[in-house]
Backbone bond lengths (Angstrom), bond angles and torsions (degrees), N, CA, C in turn:
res aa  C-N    CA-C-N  psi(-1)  N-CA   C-N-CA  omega(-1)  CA-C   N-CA-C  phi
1 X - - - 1.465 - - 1.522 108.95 -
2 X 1.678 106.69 138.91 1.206 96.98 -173.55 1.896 122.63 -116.44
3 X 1.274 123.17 95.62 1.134 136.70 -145.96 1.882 88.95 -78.66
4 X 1.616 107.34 133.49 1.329 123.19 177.61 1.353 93.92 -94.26
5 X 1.601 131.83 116.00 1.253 114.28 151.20 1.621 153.59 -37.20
6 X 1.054 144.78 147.29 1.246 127.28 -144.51 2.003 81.85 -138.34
7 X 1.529 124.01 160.07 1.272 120.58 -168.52 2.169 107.80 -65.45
8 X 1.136 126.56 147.06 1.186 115.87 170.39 1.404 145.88 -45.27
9 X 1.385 104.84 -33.02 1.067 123.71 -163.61 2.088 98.94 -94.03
10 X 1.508 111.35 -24.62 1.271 103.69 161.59 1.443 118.11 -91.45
11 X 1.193 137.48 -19.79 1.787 135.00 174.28 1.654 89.35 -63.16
12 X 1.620 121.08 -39.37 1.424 103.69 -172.84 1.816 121.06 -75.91
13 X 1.637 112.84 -14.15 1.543 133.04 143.62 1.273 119.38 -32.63
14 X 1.448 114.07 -61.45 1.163 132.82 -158.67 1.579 104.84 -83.76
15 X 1.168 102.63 -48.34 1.569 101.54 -175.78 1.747 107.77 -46.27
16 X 1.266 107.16 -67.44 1.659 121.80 163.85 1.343 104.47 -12.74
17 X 1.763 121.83 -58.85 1.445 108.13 -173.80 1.735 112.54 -69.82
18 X 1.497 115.89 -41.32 0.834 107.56 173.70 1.651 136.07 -55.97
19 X 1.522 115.72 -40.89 1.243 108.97 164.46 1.679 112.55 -59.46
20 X 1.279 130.20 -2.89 1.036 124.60 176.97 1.547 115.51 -80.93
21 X 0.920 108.51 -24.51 1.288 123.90 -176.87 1.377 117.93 -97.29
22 X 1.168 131.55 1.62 1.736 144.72 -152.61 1.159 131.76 61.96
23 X 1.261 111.92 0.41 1.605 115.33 177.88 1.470 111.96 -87.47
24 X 1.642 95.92 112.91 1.580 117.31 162.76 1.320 142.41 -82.16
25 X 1.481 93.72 -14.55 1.752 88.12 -165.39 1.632 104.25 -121.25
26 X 0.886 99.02 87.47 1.902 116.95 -156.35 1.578 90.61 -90.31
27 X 1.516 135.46 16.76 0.963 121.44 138.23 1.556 127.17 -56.38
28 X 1.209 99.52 -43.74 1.608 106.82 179.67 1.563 108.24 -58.16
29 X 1.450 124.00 -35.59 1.337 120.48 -157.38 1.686 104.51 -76.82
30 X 1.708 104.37 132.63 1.679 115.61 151.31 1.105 125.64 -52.33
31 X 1.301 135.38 75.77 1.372 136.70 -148.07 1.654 84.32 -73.60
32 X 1.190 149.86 -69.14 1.722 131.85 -165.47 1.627 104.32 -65.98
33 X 1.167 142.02 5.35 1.429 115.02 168.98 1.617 93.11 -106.22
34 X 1.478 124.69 -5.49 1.207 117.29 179.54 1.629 107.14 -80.77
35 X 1.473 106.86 -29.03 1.363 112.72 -165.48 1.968 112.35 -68.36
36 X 1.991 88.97 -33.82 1.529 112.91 -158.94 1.867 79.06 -80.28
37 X 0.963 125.65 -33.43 1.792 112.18 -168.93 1.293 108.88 -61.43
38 X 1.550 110.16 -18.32 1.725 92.47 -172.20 2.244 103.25 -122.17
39 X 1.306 92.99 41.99 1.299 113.85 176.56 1.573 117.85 -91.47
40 X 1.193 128.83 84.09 1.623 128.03 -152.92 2.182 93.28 -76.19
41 X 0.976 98.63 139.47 1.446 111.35 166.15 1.348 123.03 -30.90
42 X 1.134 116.00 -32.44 1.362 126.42 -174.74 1.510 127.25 -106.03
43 X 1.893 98.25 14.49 1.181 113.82 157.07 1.306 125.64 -92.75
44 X 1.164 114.00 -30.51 1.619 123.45 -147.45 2.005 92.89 -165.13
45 X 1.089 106.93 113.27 1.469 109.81 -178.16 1.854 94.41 -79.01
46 X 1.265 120.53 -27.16 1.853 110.44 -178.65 1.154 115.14 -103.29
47 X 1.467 114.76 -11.05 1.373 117.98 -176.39 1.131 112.66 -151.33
48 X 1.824 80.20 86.27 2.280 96.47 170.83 1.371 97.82 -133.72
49 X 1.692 103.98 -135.40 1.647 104.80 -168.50 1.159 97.17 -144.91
50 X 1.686 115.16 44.27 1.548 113.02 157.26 1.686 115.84 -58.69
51 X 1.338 115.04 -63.12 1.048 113.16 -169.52 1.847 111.53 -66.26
52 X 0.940 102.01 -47.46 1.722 103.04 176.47 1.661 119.20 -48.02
53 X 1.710 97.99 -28.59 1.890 96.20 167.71 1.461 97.33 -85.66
54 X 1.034 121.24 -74.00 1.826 108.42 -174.99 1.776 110.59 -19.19
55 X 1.075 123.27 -46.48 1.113 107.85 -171.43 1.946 109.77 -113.59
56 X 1.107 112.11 11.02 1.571 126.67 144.94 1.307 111.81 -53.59
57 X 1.592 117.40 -70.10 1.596 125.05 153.89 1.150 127.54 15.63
58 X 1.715 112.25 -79.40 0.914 162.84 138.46 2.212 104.68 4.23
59 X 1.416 67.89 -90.83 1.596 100.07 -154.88 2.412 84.07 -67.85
60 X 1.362 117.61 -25.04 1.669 104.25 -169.63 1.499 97.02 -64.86
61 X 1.609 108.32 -52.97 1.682 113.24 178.30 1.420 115.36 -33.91
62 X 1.259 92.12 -42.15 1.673 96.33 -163.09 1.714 89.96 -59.24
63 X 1.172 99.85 -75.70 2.091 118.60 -145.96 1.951 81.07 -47.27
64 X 1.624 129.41 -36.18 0.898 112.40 -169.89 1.735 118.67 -90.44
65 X 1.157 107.99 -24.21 1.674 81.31 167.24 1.695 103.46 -79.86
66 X 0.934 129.74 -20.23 1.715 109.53 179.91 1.040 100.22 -54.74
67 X 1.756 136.76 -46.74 1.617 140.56 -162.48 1.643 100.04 -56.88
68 X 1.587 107.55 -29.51 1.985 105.34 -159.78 1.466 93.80 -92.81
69 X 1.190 111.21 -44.98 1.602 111.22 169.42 1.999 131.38 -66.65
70 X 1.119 85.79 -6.60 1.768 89.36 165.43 1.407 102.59 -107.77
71 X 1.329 126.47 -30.75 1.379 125.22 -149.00 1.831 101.82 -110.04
72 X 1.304 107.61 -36.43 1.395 103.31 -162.71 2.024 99.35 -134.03
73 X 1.297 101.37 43.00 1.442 93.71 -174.67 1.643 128.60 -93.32
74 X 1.238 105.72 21.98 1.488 133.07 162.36 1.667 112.15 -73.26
75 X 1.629 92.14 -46.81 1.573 90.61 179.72 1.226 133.68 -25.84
76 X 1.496 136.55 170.50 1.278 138.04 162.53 1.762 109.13 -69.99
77 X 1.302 129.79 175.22 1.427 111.44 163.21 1.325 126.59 -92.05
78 X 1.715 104.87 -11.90 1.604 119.71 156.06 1.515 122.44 -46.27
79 X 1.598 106.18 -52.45 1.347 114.30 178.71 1.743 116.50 -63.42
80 X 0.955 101.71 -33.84 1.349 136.72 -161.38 1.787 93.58 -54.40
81 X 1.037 102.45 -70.89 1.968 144.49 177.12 1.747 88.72 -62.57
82 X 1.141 148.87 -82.31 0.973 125.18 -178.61 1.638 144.94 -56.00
83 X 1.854 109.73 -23.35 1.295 139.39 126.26 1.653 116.70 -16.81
84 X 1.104 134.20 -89.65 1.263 171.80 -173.35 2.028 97.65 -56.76
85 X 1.364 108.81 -56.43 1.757 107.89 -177.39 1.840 103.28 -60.80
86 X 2.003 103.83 -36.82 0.974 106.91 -165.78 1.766 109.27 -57.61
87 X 1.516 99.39 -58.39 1.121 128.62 -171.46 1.495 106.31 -43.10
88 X 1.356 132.35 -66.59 1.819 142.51 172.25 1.113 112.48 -50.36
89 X 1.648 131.02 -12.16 1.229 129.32 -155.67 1.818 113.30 -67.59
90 X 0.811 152.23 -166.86 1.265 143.44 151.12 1.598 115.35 -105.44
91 X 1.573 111.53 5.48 1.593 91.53 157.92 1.245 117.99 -78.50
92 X 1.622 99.15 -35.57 1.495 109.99 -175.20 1.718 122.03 -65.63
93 X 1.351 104.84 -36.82 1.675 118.31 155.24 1.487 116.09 -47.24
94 X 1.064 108.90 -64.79 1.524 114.42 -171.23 1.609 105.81 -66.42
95 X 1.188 133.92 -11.45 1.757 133.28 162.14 1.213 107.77 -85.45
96 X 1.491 105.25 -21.58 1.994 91.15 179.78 1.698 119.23 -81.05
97 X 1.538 93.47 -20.35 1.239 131.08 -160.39 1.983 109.08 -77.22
98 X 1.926 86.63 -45.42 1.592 103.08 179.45 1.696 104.84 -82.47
99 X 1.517 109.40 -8.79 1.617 101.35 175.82 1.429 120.95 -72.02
100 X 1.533 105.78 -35.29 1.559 113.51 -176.88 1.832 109.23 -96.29
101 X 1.357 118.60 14.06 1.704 120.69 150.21 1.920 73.50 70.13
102 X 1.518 112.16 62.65 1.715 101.66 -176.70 1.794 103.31 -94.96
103 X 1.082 98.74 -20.03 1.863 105.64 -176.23 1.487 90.42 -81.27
104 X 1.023 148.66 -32.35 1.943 129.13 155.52 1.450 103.71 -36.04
105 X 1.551 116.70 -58.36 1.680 109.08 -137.14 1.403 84.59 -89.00
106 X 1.844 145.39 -2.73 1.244 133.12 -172.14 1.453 106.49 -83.13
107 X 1.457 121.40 155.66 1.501 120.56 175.28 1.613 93.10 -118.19
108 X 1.738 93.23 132.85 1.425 105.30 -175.01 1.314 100.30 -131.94
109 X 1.662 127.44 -174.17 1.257 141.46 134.28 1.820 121.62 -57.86
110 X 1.112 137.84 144.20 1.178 159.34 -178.81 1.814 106.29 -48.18
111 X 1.612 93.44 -54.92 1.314 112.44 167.03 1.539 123.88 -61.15
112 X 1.346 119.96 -41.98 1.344 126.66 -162.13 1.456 107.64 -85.78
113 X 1.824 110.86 -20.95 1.660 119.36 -170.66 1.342 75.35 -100.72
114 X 1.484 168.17 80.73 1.345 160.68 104.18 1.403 114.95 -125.85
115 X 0.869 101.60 18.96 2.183 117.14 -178.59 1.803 106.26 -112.18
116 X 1.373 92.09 57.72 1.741 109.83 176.91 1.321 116.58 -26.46
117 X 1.383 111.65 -39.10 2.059 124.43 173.31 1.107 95.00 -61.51
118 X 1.372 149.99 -53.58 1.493 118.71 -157.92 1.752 109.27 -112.39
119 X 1.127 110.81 33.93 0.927 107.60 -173.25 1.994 111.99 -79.46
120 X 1.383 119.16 -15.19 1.286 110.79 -177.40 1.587 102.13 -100.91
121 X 1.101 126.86 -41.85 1.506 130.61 138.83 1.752 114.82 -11.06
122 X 0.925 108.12 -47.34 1.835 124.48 177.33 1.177 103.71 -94.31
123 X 1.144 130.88 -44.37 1.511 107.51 162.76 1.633 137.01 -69.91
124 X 0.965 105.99 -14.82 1.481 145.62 168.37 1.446 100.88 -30.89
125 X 1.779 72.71 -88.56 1.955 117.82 -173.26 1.609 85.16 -45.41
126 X 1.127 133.61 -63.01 1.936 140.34 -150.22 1.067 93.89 -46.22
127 X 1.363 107.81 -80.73 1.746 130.66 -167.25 1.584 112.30 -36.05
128 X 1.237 122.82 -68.68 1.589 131.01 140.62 1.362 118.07 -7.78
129 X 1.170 139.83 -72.58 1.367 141.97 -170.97 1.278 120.24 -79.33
130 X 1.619 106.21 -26.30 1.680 123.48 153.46 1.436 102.54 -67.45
131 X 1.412 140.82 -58.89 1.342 119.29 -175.57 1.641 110.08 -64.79
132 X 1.291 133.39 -16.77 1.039 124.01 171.74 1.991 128.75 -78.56
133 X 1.149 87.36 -33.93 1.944 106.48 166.18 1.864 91.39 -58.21
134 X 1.256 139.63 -82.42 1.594 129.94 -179.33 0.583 100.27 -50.46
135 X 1.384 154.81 -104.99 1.535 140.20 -154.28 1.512 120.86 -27.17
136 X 1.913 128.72 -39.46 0.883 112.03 147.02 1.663 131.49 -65.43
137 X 1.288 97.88 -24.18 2.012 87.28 -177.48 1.590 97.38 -70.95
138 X 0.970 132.35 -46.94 2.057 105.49 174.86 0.746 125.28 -116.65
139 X 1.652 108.08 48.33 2.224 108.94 -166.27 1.254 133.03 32.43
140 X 1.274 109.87 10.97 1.737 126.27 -167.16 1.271 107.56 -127.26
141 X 1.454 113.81 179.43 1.595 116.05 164.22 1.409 119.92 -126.17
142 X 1.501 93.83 46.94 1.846 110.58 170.01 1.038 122.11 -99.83
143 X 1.363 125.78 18.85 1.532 138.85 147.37 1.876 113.93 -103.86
144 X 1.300 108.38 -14.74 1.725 107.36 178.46 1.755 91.16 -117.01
145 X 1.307 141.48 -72.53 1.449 103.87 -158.19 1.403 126.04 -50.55
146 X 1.092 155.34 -65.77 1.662 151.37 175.50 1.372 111.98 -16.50
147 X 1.315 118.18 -58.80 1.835 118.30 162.12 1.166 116.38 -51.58
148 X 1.703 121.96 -65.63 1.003 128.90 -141.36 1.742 113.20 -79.78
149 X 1.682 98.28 -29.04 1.673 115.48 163.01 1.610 129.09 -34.59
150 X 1.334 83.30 -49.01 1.858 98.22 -162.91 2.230 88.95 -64.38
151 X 1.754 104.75 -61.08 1.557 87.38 172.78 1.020 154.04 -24.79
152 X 1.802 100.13 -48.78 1.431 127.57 179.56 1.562 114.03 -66.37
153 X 1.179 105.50 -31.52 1.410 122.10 179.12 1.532 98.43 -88.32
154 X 0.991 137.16 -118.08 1.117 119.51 -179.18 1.613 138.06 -5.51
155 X 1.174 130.76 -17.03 0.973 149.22 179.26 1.929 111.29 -89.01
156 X 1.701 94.21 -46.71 1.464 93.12 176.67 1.542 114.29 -100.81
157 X 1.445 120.91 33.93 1.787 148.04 173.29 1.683 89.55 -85.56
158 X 1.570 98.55 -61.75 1.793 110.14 -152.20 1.294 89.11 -77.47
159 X 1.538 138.53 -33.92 1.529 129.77 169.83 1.908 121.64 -43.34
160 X 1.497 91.67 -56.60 1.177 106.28 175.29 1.713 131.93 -75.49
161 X 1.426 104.17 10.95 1.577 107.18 177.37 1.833 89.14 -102.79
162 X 1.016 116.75 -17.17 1.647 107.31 -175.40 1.314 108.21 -63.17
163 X 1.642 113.27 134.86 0.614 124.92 177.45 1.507 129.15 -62.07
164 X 1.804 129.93 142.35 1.728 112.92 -148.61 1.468 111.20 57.23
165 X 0.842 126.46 44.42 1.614 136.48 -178.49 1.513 97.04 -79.20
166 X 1.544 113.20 131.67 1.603 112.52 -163.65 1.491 119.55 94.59
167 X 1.606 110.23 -37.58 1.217 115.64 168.99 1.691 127.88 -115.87
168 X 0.936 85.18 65.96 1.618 102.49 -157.36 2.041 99.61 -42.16
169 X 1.291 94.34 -36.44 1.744 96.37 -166.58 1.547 92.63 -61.51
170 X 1.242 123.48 -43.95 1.897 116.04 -159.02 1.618 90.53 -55.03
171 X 1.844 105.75 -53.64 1.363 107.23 -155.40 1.633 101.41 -69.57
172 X 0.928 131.67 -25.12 1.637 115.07 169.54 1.509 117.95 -88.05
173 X 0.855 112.11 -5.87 1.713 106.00 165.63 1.548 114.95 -102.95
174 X 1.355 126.20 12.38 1.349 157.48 141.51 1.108 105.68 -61.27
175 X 1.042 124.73 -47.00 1.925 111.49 -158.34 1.300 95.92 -127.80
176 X 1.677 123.11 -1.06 1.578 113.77 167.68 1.734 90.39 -82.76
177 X 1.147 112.90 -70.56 1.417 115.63 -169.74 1.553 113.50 -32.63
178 X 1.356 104.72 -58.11 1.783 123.87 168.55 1.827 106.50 -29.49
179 X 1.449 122.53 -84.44 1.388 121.70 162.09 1.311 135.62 -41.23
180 X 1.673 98.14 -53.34 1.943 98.35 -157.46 1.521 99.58 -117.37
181 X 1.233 121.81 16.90 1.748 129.21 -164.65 1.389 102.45 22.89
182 X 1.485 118.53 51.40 1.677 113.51 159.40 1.374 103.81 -122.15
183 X 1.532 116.57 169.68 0.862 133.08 167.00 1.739 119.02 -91.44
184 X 1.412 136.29 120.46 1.219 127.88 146.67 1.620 126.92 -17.67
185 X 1.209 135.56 120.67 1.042 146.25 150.96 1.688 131.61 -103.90
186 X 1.137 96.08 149.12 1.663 98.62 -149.19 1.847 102.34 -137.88
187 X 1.460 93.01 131.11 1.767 103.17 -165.89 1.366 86.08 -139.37
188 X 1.758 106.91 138.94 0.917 154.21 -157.87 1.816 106.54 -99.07
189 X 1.134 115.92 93.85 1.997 88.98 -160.39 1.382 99.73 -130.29
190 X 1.276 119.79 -12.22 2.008 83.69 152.08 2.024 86.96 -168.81
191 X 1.502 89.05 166.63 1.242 119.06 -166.14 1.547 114.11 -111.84
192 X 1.260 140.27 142.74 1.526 148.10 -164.15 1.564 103.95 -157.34
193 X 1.479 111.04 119.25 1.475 116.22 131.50 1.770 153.27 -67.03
194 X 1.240 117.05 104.15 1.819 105.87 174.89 0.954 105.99 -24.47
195 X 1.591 102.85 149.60 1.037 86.09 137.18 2.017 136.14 -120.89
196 X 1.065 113.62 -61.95 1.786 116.91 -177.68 1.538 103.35 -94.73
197 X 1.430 111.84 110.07 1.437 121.13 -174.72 1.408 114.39 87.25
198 X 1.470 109.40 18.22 1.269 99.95 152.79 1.446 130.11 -134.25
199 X 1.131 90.50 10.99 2.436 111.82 156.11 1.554 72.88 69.60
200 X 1.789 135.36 56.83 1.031 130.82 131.11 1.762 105.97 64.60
201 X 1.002 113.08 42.79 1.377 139.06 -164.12 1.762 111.35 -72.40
202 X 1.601 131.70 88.38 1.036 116.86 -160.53 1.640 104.08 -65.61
203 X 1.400 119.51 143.91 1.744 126.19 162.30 1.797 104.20 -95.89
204 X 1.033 106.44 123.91 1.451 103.07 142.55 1.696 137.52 -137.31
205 X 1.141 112.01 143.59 1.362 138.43 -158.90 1.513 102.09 -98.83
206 X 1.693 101.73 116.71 1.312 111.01 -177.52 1.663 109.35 -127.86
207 X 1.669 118.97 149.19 1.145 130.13 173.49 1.289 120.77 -111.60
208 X 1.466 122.43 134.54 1.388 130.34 -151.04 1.985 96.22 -118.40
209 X 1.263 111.61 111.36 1.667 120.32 -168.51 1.700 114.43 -109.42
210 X 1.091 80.71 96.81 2.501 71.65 162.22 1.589 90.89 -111.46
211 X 1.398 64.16 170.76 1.824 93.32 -172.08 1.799 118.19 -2.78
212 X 1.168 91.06 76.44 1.660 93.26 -173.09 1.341 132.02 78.87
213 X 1.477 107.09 11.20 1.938 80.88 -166.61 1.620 79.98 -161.18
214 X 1.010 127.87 147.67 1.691 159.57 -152.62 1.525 107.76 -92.92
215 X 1.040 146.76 97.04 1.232 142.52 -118.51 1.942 90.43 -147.44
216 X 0.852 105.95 0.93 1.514 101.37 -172.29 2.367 120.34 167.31
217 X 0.921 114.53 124.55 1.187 98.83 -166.06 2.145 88.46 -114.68
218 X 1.602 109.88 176.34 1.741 109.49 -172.65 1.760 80.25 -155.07
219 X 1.546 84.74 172.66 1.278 105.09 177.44 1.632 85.69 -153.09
220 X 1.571 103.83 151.71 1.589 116.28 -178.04 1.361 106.35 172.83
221 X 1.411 123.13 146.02 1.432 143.59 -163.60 1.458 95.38 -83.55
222 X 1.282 137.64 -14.11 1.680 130.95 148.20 1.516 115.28 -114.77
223 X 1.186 117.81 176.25 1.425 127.89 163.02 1.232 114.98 -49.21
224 X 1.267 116.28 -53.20 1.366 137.45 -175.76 1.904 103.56 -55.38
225 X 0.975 105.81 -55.66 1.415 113.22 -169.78 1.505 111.72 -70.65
226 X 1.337 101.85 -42.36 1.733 100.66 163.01 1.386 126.33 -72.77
227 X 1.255 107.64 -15.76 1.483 110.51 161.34 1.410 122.81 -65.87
228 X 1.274 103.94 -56.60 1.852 114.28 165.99 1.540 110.31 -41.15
229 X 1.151 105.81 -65.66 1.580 111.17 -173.36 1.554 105.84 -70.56
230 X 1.618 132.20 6.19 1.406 104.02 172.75 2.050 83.46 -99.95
231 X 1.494 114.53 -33.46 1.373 107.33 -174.91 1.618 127.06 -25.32
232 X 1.869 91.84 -57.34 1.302 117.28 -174.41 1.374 112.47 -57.08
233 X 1.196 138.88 -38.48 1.492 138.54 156.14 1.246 105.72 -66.69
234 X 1.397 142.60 -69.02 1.424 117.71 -179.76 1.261 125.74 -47.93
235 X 1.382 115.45 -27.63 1.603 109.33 176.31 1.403 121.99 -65.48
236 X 1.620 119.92 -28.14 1.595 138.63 -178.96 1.468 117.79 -71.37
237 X 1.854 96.29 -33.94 1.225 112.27 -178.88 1.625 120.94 -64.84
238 X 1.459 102.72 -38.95 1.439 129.51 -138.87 1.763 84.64 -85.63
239 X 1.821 94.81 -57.50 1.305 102.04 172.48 1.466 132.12 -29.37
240 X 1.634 108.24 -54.89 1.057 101.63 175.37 1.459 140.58 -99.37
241 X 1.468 98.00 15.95 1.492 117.15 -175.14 2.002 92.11 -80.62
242 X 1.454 99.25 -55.64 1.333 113.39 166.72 1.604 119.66 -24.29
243 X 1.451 113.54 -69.01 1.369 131.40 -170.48 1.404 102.08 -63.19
244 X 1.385 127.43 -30.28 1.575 138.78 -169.80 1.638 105.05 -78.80
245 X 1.457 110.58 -32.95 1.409 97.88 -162.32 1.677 113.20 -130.26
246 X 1.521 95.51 21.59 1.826 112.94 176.28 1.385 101.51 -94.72
């Protein structure tokens, strides 16, 4: 593999994040696709981390259903699917994202780092294109699972102390009703077949709505299950929009 150098004084930036994260052996690391992952769009129209999040995407699903399938493979496949929506979500990205101080090590526009709305959206996108830079430096995910584990786990601890835990819909129409005396509403917005090895397995993708605004999206092999799994992100969401502005 042939590593393009990147200027000194930023591999020595970068390193910083990486020891932040536990990664030691920065021989392995692509120091320019690490550099290009934290390149926001609105620096460089040829050289950002569009493509490295598109296929971050990719590669988070992956490292995370292996985590539900080594760790939690008793589950139902409902739980499983609501687990997993929680887990990819971008609130949950953007906390893993705000643990390692990752909006420092990103290079943006002036403008784009003062646009407070997209800022978890951008951390999102970061984190993503950073898991995609390791995964290319050893074609593997032996530079992202060991970090990325302890989150996932931890993340689905604080899932599971909620109260109705499993039933994510009771517990968010609990604390919608509780605050805003509405009910959650829930739309159904698109449908997918497996394909090879998966006996053609319909997915569907559901969106979870209060008072106007989209609060959480699921994926699940029924309605039902994508409902759960969009709950479980709206409920985390809701939570902490809540905690932010009481």
């Amino acid at each position: 593999m042939v590593i393009v150098s990147i200027a000194p004084s930023r591999q020595k930036e970068l390193s910083q994040l990486l020891n932040r994260m536990g990664i030691h052996t920065l021989e392995r690391v692509n120091w320019r696709l690490l550099d290009q992952a934290l390149v926001h769009p609105s620096f460089s129209t040829t050289y950002n981390n569009d493509r490295l999040e598109f296929m971050g995407d990719t590669i988070l699903r992956l490292a995370v259903t292996m985590f539900l399938h080594e760790h939690y493979g008793d589950s139902s496949v409902g739980q499983l699917a609501a687990f997993r929506s929680h887990l990819v979500s971008d609130i949950t990205l953007a906390a893993i994202a705000q643990s390692y101080d990752l909006d420092r090590f990103m290079v943006m526009t002036n403008s784009a780092r003062s646009d407070l709305k997209a800022v978890r959206s951008r951390l999102a996108d970061g984190l993503e294109a950073l898991l995609a830079a390791l995964y290319l430096s050893t074609d593997d995910l032996s530079l992202v699972r060991f970090w990325l584990d302890a989150h996932l786990q931890n993340t689905i601890q604080a899932l599971s102390a909620i109260p109705a835990m499993g039933n994510y819909k009771v517990a968010l129409q609990e604390l919608t009703q509780g605050k805003w005396k509405v009910l959650p509403e829930y739309q159904t917005v698109a449908t997918s077949t497996g394909g090879k090895g998966t006996s053609n397995l319909e997915i569907f993708a559901t969106e979870v709505w209060v008072q106007e605004q989209c609060w959480g999206k699921g994926e699940g092999a029924s309605i039902k299950a994508s409902q759960q799994a969009a709950a479980a992100v709206a409920l985390q969401a809701i939570t902490e929009y809540l905690h932010q502005n009481t």
